[in-house]
KEKE-3310 file (N, C-alpha, C; in steps of 0.2 Angstrom, whole numbers, plus 5000, padded with zeros to 4 digits):
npx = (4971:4986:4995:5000:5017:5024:5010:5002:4988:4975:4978:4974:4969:4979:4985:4998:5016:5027:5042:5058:5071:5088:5090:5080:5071:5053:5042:5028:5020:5007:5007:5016:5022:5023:5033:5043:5043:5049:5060:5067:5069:5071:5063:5054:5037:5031:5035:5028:5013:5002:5000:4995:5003:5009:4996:4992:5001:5000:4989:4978:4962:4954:4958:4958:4955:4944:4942:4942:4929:4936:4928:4929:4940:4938:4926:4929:4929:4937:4950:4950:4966:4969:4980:4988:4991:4996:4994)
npy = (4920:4918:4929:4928:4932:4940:4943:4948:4939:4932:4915:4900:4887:4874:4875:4882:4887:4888:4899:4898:4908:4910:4918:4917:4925:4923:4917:4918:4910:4909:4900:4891:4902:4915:4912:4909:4922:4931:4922:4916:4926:4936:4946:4963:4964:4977:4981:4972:4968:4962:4962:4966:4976:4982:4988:4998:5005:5012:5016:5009:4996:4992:5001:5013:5030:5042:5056:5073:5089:5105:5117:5123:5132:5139:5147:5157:5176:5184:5196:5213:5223:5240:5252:5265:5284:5276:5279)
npz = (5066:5057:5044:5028:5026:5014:5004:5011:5016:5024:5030:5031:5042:5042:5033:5021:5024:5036:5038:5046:5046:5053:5061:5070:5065:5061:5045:5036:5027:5014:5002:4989:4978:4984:4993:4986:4977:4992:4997:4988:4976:4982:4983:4986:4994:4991:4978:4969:4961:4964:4978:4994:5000:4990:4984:4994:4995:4982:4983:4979:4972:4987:4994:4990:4988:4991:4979:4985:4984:4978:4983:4994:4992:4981:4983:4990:4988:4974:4978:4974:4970:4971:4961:4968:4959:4947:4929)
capx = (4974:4992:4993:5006:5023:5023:5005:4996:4982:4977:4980:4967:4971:4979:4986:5002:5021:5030:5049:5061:5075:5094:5090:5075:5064:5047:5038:5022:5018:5001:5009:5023:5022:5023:5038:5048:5044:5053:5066:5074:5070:5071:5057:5050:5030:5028:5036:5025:5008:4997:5003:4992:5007:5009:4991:4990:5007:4999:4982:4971:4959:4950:4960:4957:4955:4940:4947:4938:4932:4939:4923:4930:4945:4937:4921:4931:4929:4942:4949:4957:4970:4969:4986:4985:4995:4996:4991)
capy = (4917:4921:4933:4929:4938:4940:4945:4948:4936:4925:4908:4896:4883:4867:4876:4887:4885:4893:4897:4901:4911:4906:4925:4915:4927:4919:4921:4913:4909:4906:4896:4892:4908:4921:4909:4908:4928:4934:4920:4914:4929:4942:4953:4965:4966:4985:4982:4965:4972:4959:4962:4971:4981:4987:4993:5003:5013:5016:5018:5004:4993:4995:5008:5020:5035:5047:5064:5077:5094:5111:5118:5127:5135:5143:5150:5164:5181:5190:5207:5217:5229:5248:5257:5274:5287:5274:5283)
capz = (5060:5055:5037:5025:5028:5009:5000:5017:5015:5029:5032:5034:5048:5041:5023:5020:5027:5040:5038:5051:5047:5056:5064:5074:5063:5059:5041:5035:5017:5010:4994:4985:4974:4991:4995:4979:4976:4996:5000:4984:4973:4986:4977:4991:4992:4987:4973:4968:4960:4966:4987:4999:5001:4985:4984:5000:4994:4978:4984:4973:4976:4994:4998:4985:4993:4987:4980:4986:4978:4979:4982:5000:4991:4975:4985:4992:4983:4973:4979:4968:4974:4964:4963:4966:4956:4941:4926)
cpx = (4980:4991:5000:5011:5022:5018:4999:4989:4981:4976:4977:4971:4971:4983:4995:5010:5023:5038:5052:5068:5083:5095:5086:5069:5058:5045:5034:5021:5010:5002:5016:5027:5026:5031:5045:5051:5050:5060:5071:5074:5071:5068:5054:5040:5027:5031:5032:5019:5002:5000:4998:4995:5008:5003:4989:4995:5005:4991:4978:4968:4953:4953:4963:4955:4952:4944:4940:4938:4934:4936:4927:4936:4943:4929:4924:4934:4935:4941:4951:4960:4972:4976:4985:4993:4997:4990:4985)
cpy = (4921:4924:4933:4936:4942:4946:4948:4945:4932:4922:4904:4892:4877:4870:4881:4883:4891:4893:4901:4901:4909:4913:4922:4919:4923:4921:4916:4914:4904:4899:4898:4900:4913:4918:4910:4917:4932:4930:4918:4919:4937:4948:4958:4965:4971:4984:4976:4969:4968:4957:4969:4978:4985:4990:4997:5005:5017:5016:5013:5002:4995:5001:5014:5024:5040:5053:5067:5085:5100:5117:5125:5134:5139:5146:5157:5168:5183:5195:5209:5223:5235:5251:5264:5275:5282:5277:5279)
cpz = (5058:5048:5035:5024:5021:5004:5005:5018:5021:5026:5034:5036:5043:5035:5026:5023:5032:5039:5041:5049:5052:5061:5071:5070:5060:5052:5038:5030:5016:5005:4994:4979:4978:4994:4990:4980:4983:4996:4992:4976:4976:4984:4986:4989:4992:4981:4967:4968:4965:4975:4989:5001:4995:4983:4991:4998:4988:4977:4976:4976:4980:4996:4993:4990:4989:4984:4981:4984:4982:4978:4987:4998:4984:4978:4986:4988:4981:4976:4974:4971:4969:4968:4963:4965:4950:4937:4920)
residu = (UNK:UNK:UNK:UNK:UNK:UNK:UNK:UNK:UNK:UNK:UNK:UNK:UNK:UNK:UNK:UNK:UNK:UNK:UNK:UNK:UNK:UNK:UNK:UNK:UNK:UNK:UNK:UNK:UNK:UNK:UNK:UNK:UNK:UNK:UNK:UNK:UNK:UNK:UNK:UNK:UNK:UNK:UNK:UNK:UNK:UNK:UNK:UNK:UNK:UNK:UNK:UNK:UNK:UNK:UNK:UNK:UNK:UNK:UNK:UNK:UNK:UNK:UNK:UNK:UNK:UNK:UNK:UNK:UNK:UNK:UNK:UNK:UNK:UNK:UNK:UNK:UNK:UNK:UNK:UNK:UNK:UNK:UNK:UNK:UNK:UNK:UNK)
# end
């Protein structure tokens, strides 16, 4: 199944448009929405909140990314360094 150029959603069989470019590039649209948004307002899909692309750049969604702790890096002991000849 082809995945809108656009919002990256597939494309059920029978639905969506295909629009071809005068380069021959090919680009598939779920909706008129996803269509409007790239070719006649020229908006990119990182910067469009509700695009697959805009939450994997800024990590939302399914692709939130755990944070992990900082267990490994504060286990290991202090030294401390003595100066000699300071009074």
């Amino acid at each position: 199944m082809p995945r809108c150029t656009f919002c990256g959603k597939e494309i059920t069989k029978g639905t969506g448009k295909l629009y071809i470019y005068a380069s021959g590039k090919v680009a598939n649209f779920c909706s008129n929405k996803c269509e409007k948004n790239l070719i006649q307002l020229k908006r990119k899909p990182v910067n469009t909140r509700w695009t697959d692309a805009f939450k994997k750049e800024n990590k939302k969604g399914i692709y939130k990314v755990e944070s992990t702790q900082k267990s490994d890096i504060s286990s290991t002991p202090k030294t401390k360094v003595l100066k000699s000849g300071s009074k």
